[in-house]
C-alpha positions in Angstrom: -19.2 -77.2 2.1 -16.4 -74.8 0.5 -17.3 -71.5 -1.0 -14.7 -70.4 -3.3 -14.6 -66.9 -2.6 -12.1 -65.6 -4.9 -14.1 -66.3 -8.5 -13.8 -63.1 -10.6 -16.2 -61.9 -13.0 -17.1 -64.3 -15.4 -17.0 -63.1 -18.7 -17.2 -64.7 -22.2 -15.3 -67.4 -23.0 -14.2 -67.9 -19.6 -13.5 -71.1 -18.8 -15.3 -71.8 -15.8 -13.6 -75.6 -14.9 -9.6 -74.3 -15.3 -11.2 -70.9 -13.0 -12.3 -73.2 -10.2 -9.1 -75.7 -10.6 -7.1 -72.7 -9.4 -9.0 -71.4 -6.7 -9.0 -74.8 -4.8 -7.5 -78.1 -5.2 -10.0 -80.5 -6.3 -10.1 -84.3 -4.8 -12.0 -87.3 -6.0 -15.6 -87.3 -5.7 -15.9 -83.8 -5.2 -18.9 -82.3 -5.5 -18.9 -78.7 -7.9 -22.0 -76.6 -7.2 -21.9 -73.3 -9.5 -24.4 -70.8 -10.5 -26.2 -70.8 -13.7 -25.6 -67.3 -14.4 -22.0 -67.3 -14.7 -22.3 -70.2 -16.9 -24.8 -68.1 -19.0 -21.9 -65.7 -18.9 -19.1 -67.6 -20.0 -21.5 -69.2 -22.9 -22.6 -66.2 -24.0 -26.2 -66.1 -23.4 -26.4 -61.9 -23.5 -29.2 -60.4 -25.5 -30.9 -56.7 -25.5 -34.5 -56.4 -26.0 -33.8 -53.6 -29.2 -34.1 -56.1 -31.8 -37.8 -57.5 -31.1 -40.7 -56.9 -31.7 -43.8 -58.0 -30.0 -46.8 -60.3 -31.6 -50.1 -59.8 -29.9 -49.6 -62.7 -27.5 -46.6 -60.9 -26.0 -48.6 -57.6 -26.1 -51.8 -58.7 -24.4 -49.7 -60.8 -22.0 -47.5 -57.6 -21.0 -50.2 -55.7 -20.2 -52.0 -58.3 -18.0 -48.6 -58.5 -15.9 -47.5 -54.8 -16.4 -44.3 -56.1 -18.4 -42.2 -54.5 -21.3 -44.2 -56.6 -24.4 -40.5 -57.1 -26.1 -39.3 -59.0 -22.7 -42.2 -61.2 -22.6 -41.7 -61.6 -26.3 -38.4 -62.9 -25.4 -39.6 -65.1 -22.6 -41.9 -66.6 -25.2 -39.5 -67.3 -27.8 -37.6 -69.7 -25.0 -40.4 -71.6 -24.3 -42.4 -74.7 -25.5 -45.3 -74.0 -23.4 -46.7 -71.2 -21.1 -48.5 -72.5 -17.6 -49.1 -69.1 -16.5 -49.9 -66.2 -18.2 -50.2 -63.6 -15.3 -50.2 -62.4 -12.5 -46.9 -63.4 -13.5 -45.4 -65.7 -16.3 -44.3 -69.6 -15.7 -43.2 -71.6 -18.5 -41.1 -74.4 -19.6 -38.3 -73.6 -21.0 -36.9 -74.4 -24.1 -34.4 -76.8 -22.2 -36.7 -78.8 -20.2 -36.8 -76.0 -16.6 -40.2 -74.9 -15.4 -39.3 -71.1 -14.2 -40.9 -67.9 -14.2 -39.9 -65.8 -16.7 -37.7 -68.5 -19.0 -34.8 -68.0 -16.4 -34.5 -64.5 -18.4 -33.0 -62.3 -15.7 -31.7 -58.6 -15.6 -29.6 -58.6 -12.5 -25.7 -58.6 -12.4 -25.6 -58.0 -16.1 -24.5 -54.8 -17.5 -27.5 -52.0 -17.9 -29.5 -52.7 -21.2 -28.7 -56.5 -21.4 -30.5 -59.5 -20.7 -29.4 -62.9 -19.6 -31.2 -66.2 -21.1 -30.3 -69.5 -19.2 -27.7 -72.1 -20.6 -29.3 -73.8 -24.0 -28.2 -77.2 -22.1 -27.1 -77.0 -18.3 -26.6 -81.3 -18.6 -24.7 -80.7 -21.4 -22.4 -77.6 -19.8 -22.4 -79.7 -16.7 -20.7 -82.3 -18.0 -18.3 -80.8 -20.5 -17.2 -78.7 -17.2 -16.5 -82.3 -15.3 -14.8 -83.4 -17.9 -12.5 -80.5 -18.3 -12.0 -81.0 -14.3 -11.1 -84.1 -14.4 -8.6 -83.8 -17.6 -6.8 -80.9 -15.8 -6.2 -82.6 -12.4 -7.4 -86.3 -12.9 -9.7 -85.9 -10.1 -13.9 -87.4 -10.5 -15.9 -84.7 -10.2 -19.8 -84.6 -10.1 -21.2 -80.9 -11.3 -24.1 -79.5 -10.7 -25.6 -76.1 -12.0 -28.2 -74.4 -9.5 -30.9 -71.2 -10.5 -33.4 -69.8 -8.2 -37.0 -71.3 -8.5 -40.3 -70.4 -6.3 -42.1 -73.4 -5.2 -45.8 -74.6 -5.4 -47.4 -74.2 -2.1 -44.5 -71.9 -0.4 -43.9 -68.4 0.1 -39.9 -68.1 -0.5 -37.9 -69.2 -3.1 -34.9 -71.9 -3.2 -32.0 -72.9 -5.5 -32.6 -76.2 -7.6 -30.8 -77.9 -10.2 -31.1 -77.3 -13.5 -28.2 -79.3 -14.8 -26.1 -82.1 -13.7 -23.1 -84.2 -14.5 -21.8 -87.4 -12.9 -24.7 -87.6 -9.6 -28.1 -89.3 -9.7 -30.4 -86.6 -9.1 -32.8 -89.2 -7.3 -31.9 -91.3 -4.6 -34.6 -94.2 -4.8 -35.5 -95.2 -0.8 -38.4 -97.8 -2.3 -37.8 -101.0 -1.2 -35.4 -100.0 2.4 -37.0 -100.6 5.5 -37.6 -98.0 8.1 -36.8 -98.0 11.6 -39.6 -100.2 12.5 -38.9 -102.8 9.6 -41.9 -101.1 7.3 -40.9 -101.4 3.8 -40.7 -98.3 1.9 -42.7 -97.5 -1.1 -42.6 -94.6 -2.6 -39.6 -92.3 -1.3 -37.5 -91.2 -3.4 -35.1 -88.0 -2.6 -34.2 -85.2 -4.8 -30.7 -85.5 -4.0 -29.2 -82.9 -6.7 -32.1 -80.4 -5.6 -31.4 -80.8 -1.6 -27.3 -79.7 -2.6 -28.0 -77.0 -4.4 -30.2 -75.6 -1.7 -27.6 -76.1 0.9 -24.7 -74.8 -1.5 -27.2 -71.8 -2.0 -27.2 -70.8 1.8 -23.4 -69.7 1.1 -23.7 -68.9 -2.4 -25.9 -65.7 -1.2 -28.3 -63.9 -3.9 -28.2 -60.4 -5.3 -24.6 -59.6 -4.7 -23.4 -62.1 -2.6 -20.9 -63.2 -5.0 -20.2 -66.5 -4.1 -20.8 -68.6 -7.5 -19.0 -71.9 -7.0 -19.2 -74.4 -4.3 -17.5 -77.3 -3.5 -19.5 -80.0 -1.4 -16.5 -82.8 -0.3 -17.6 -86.1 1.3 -20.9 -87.3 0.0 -19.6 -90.3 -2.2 -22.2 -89.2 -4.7 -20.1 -89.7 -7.7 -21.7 -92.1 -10.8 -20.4 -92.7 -13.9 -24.0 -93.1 -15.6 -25.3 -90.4 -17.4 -28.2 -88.6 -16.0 -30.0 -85.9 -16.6 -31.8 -83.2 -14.6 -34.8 -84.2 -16.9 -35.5 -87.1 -14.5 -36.6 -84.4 -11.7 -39.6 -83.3 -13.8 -42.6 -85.4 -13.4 -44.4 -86.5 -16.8 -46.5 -84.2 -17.9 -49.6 -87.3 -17.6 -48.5 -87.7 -13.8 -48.4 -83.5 -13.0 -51.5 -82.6 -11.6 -50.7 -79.9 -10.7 -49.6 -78.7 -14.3 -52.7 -79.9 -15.5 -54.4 -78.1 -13.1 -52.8 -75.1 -14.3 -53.9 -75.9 -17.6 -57.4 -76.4 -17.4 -57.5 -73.0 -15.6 -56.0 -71.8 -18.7 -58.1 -72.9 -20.9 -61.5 -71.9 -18.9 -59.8 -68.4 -18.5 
């Protein structure tokens, strides 16, 4: 793994793929990990909380969590459902993530300003590959990490939450295992395991590293896949529906 420690602030309109072409020299099948937030950045995705004004939802939900009501108005407006109301709010986002808070995020933004997640991390995943690859006719796969808590687990880890040119699954079902058994139901969540090990040197807070470049995995594929496939259905989530019958008895 390769951090590329000399990104600079990302701002709007930035373009993040002719950025990392000149802080390293990319080869085939190179593997681009890069924060979300700077491509929230370079997209765009600022907004301030002055403009909105809380319904009662947002209101009664604030005040179970101890939020402003115009932020959790905002997380609600970027989300098709809500899983969790409080202690703290988990939803799925407009574009397909389950996060806390719809990705919204105050940190390493100027005071006053909010930043939403990308509208479609696939789709900025792959326009950035294919602006790699048209600058220095290299393959590239891309894939854009944020920070998620998990079920289960204190701690949280960086997942994907868009990709371009890499199965996100690697389907084991069918291999045998080192006593001949025949696998049935592995299957490895490729993109999420690199984004966790790319996050180890990306840091958090101000760590400052955004962009990492994983060589030698031989990952690349010209299919196109979508970070989509990482969710479960909703009829095969148990625990979502879990979540939502305690919802609706609450």
């Amino acid at each position: 793994m390769i951090p590329l420690n000399d990104i600079p602030i990302i701002e709007e309109g930035d373009d993040i793929a002719d950025i990392v072409c000149k802080s390293i020299s990319i080869r085939d099948e190179d593997i681009i990990i890069i924060a979300s937030t700077i491509i929230a950045k370079s997209e765009g995705e600022f907004f301030s909380l002055e403009n909105i004004k809380p319904g009662n939802k947002a209101i009664k939900i604030a005040n179970r969590c101890n939020m402003k009501p115009e932020l959790v108005q905002a997380i609600l407006d970027r989300s098709n459902e809500c899983l969790i109301e409080a202690p703290f709010i988990l939803v799925e986002h407009k574009n397909g993530s389950i996060c806390v808070n719809a990705g919204v995020d105050d940190s390493n933004v100027e005071s006053g300003l909010y930043l939403d997640l990308p509208k479609d991390s696939d789709r900025s995943a792959r326009e950035i590959s294919r602006r790699i690859t048209e600058l220095t006719s290299h393959n590239v796969s891309v894939i854009i990490t944020d920070t998620n808590g998990r079920a289960f687990r204190n701690g949280q880890m960086a997942v994907a939450v868009g990709i371009a040119n890499i199965e996100p699954i690697r389907d084991w079902v069918g291999e045998k295992d080192l006593f001949g058994n025949e696998l049935q139901i592995t299957q490895e969540a490729i993109a999420d395991e690199l984004a966790a090990a790319a996050n180890l040197l990306m840091g958090e807070g101000n760590g400052g590293t955004p962009v990492i470049i994983i060589r030698g995995m031989n990952l690349f594929s010209n299919k196109k896949c979508s970070v989509k496939e990482l969710y479960r259905d909703k009829e095969q989530d148990i625990i979502r529906k879990g979540l939502s019958a305690l919802k609706n008895n609450s």
